[in-house]
C-alpha positions as CSV (number, residue, x, y, z in Angstrom):
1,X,116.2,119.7,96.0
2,X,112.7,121.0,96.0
3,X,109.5,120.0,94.0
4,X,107.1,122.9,93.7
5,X,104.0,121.3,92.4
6,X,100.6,123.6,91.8
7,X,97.0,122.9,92.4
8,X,95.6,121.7,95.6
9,X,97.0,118.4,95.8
10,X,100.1,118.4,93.3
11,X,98.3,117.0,90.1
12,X,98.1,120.5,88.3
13,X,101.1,121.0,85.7
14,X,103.6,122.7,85.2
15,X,105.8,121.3,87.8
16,X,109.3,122.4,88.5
17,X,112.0,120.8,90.6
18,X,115.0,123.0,91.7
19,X,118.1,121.4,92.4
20,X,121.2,122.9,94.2
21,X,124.8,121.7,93.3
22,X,127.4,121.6,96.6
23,X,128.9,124.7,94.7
24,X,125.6,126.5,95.6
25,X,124.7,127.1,91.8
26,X,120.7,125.9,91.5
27,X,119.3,124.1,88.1
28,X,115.7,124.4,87.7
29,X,113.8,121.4,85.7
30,X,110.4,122.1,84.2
31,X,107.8,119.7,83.3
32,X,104.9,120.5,80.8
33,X,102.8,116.8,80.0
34,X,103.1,116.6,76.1
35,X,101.0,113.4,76.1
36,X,97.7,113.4,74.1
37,X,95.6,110.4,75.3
38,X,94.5,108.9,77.9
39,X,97.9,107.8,79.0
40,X,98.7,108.3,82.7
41,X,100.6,111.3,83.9
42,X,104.4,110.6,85.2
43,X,104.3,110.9,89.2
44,X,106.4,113.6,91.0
45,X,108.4,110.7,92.1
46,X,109.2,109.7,89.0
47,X,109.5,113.3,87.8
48,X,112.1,114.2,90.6
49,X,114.0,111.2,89.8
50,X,114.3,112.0,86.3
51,X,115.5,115.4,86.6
52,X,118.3,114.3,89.2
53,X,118.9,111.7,86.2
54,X,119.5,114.4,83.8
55,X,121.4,116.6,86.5
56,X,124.0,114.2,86.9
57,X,124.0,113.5,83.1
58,X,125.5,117.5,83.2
59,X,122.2,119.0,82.2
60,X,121.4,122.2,84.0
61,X,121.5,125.8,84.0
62,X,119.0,127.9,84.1
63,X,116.0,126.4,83.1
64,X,115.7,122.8,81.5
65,X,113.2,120.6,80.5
66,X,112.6,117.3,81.6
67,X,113.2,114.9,79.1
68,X,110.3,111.8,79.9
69,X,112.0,109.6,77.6
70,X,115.5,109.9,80.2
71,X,116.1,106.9,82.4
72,X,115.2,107.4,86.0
73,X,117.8,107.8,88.9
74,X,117.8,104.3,90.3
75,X,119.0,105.0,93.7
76,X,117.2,105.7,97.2
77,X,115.7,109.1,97.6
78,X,114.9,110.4,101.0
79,X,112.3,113.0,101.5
80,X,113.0,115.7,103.8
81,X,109.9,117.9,105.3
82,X,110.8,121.4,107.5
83,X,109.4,121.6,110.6
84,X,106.1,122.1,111.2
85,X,104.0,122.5,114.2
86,X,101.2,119.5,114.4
87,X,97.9,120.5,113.4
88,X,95.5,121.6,115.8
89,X,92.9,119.5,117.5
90,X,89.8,118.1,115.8
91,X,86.7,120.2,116.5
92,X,83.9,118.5,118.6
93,X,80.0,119.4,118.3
94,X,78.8,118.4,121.8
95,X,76.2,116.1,121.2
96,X,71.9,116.0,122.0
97,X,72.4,113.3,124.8
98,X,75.0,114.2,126.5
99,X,75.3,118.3,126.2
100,X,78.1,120.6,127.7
101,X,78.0,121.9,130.7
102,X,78.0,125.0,129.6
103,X,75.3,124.2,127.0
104,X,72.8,123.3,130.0
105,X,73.1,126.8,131.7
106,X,72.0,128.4,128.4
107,X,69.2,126.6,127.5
108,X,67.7,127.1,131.1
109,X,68.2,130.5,130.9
């Protein structure tokens, strides 16, 4: 299962979850927010667990929408992340006091 989620954090919409069956065949869910309001937005926590919801309901295909007004899958979801080298160090400005080494040689020069 994959949630592909736009904008820089995830918030923008449309968001889409993809699932893939054990017979390979993949179901893609599609959710557009057709809430006027100031009601809050579903999470993609809750969206994920909705479309696996409707999945195992026998919904699927092609493209589907998800259906808010579905009960959520009640069991335990595990989030899986690929592999992904850690991010590099934090950069450093040497400070006024206590200059680099390096720093030193320039300024006398």
């Amino acid at each position: 299962m994959k949630l592909w989620a736009s904008g820089r954090y995830g918030f923008s919409l449309p968001k889409k979850v993809e699932i893939t069956g054990p017979d390979g065949v993949t179901s893609t869910f599609v959710y557009h927010s057709r809430k006027v309001g100031p009601t809050s937005e579903l999470t993609n926590r809750t969206l994920v667990r909705i479309a696996i919801a409707q999945y195992l309901e026998g919904a699927g295909g092609e493209l589907c929408h998800i259906d808010d007004t579905v009960a959520p899958f009640p069991g335990t979801l595990t989030q899986i992340r690929p592999f992904a080298p850690p991010p590099p160090p934090p950069r450093v400005r040497p400070s006024r006091v206590m200059p680099r080494a390096g720093s030193a040689a320039k300024e006398a020069a």
